[in-house]
N, C-alpha and C positions, 0 to 999 in steps of 0.2 A: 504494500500500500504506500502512495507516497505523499507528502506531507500537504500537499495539495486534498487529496481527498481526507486528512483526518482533519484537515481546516475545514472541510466542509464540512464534516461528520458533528463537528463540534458547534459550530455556528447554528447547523439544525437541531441539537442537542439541547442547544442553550435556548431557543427560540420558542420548544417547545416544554419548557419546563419554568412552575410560575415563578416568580420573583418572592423574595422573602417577605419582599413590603406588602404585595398584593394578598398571599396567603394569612400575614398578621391583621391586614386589614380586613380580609374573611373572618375572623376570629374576634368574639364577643368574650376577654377575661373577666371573670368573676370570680371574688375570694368567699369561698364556701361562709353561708348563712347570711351572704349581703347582695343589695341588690345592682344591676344598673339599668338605666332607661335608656332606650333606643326610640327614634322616631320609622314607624311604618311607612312605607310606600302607600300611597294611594289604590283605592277598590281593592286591600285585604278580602279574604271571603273566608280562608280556613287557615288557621295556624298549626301547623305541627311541631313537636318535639320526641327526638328520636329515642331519646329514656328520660321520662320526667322522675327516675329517682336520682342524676346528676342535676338536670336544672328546671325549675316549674319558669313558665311564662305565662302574663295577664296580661289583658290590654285593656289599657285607658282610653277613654275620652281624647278625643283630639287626635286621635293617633298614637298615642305612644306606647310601647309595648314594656312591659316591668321584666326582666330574667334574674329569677331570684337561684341563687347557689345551693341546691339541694346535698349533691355528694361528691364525693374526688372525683374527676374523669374526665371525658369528651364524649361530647353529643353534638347533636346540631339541632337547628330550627327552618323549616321553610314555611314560608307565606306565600301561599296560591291567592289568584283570583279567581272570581266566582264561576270559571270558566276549569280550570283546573290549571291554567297555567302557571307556572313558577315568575314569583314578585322579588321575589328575597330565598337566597339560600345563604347560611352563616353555619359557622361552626364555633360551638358554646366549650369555653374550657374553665372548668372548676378548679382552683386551688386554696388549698391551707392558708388558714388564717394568719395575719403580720402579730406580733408583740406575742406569742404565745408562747410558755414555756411547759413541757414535756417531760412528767418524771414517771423514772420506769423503776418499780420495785419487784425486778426478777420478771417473770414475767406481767404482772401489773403494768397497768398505763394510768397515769392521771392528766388531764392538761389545766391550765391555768393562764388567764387574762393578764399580762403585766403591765398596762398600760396607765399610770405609772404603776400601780398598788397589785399585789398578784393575789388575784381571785381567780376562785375554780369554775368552771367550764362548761361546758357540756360540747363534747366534741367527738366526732367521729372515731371508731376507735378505739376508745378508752373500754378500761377495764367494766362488762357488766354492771357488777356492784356500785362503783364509783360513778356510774353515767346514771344509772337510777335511781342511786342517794342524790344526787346533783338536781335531776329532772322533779322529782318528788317536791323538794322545794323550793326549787324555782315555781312549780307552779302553785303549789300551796301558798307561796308568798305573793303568783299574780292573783288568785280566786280572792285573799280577805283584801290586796288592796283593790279588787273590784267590787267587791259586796257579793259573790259569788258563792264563796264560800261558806262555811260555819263561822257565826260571826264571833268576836274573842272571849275565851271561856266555855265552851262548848265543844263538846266532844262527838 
């Protein structure tokens, strides 16, 4: 082969393969249990996502569509119109949360919020027992400050 054809080889190599920028800009980052908004394209009709336990999607009023960070991974989104045709296709990547610290006791997992003060967590992960002490009362603590709950003193 001579250096003439792997100039060409390469040229059509390069030609057909996307750019880093284009493929980043396909990609909607999202740090797991937060959200971002995106503006839809005009006459949306059906929204899909390819595993809503990596990332749930809403859409607002005005157009906007919510991609809230459900679990670690890559998935995608498209938006057809009322036609079937394709409006939007994107690829949704979930990652781990920023200021979080991680203690492992042997096999145990616990995580913890440090942003500044370290409080615990509820994160993907974590040790059973730790994630459903954690979850218990967080949510015990949102029902009495909603009135939801048993009000104080009552069992």
């Amino acid at each position: 082969m001579t250096w003439r054809c792997v100039g060409i080889a390469t040229v059509c190599a390069l030609a057909v393969m996307p750019s880093v920028a284009a493929v980043a800009a396909d990609t909607i980052d999202v740090i797991l249990d937060q959200a971002q908004i995106l503006r839809l394209p005009d006459r949306v009709g059906t929204i899909v996502v390819g595993n809503p336990l990596i990332a749930d999607v809403t859409v607002q009023a005005g157009g906007l569509m919510v991609v809230t960070g459900k679990g670690y991974g890559r998935t995608n989104v498209i938006a057809l119109d009322h036609h079937g045709g394709v409006l939007l296709e994107k690829a949704i990547q979930v990652q781990g949360p920023y200021n979080v610290v991680v203690i492992y006791r042997g096999t145990d997992r616990e995580s913890y919020s440090c942003a500044p003060k370290c409080e615990r967590r509820i994160t993907l992960g974590d040790t059973k027992d730790y994630f459903d002490a954690t979850l218990n009362q967080t949510g015990n603590r949102n029902d009495k400050a909603t009135g939801t709950g048993p009000a104080s003193g009552q069992k």
